[in-house]
Backbone as JSON Lines, residues from 0, in Angstrom:
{"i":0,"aa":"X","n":[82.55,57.55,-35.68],"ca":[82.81,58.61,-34.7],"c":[82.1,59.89,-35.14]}
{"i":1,"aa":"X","n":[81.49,60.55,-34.29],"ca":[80.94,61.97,-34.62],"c":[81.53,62.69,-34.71]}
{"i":2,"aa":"X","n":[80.92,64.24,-36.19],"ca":[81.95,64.87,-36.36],"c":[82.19,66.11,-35.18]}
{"i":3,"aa":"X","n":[81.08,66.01,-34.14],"ca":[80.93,66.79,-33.07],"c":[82.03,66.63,-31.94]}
{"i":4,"aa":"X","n":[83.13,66.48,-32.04],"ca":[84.1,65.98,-31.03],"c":[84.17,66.93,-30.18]}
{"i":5,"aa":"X","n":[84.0,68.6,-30.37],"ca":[84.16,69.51,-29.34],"c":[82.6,69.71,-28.62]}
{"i":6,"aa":"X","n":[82.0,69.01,-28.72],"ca":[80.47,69.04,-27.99],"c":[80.52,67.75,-26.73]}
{"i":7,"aa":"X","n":[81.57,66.94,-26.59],"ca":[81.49,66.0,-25.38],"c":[81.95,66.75,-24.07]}
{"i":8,"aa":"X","n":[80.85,66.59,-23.0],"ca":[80.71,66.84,-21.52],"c":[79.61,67.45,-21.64]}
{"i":9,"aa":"X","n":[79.28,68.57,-20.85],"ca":[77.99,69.06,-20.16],"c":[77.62,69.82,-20.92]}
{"i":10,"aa":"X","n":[76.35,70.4,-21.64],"ca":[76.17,71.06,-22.63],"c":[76.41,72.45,-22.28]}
{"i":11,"aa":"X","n":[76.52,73.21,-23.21],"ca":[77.12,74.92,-22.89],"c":[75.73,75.71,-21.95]}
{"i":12,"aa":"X","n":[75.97,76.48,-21.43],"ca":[75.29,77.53,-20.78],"c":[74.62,78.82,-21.83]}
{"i":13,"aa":"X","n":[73.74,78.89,-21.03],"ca":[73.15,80.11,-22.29],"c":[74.55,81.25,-22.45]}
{"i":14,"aa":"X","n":[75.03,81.86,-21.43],"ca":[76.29,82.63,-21.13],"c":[77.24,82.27,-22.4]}
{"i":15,"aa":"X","n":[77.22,80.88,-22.19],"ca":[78.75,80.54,-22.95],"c":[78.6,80.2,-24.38]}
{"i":16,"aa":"X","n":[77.08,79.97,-24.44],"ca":[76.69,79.84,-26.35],"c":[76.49,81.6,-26.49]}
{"i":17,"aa":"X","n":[76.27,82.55,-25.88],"ca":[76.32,84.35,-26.19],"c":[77.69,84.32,-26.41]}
{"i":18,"aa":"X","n":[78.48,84.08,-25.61],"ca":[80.05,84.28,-25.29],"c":[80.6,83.45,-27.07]}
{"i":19,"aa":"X","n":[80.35,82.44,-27.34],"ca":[80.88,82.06,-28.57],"c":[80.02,82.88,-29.88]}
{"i":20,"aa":"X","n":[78.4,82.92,-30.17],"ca":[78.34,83.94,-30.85],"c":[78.56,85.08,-30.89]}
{"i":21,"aa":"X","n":[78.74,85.96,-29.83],"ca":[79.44,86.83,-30.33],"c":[80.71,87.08,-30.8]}
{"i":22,"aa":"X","n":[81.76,86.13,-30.41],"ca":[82.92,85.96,-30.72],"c":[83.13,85.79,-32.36]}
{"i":23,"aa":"X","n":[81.84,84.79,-32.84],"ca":[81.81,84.27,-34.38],"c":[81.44,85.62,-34.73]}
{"i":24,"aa":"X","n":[80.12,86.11,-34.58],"ca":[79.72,87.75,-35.23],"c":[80.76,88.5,-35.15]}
{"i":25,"aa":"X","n":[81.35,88.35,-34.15],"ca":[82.68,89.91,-34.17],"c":[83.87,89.09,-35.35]}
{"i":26,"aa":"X","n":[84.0,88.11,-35.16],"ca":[84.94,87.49,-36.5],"c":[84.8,87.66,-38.34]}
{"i":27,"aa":"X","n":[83.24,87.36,-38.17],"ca":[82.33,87.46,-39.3],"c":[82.22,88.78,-39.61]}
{"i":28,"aa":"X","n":[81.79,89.82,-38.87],"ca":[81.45,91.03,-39.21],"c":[82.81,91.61,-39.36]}
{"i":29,"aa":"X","n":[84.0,91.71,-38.67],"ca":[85.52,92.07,-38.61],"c":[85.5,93.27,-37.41]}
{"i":30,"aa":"X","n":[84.4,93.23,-36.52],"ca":[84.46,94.07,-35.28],"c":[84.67,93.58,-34.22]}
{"i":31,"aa":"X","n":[84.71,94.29,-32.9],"ca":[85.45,94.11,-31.58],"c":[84.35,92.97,-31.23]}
{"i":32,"aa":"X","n":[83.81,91.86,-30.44],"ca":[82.94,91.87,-29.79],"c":[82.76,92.84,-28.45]}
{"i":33,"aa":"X","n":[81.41,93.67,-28.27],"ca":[81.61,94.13,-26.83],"c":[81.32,93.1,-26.05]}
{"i":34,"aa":"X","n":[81.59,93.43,-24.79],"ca":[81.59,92.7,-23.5],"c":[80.07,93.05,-22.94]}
């Protein structure tokens, strides 16, 4: 089984891979992400 289990269905949108890095950078860095 792959260890990719949250990657099955339609691949992400450019929108929604911005929308998760910034979420990781604002986690990583310890700031807000802006919108």
């Amino acid at each position: 089984m792959p260890a990719e289990t949250h990657m099955q269905g339609d691949p992400l949108g450019r929108d929604e891979i911005l929308k998760l890095v910034k979420d990781r950078l604002g986690e990583i860095l310890e700031v807000e992400p802006s919108s």
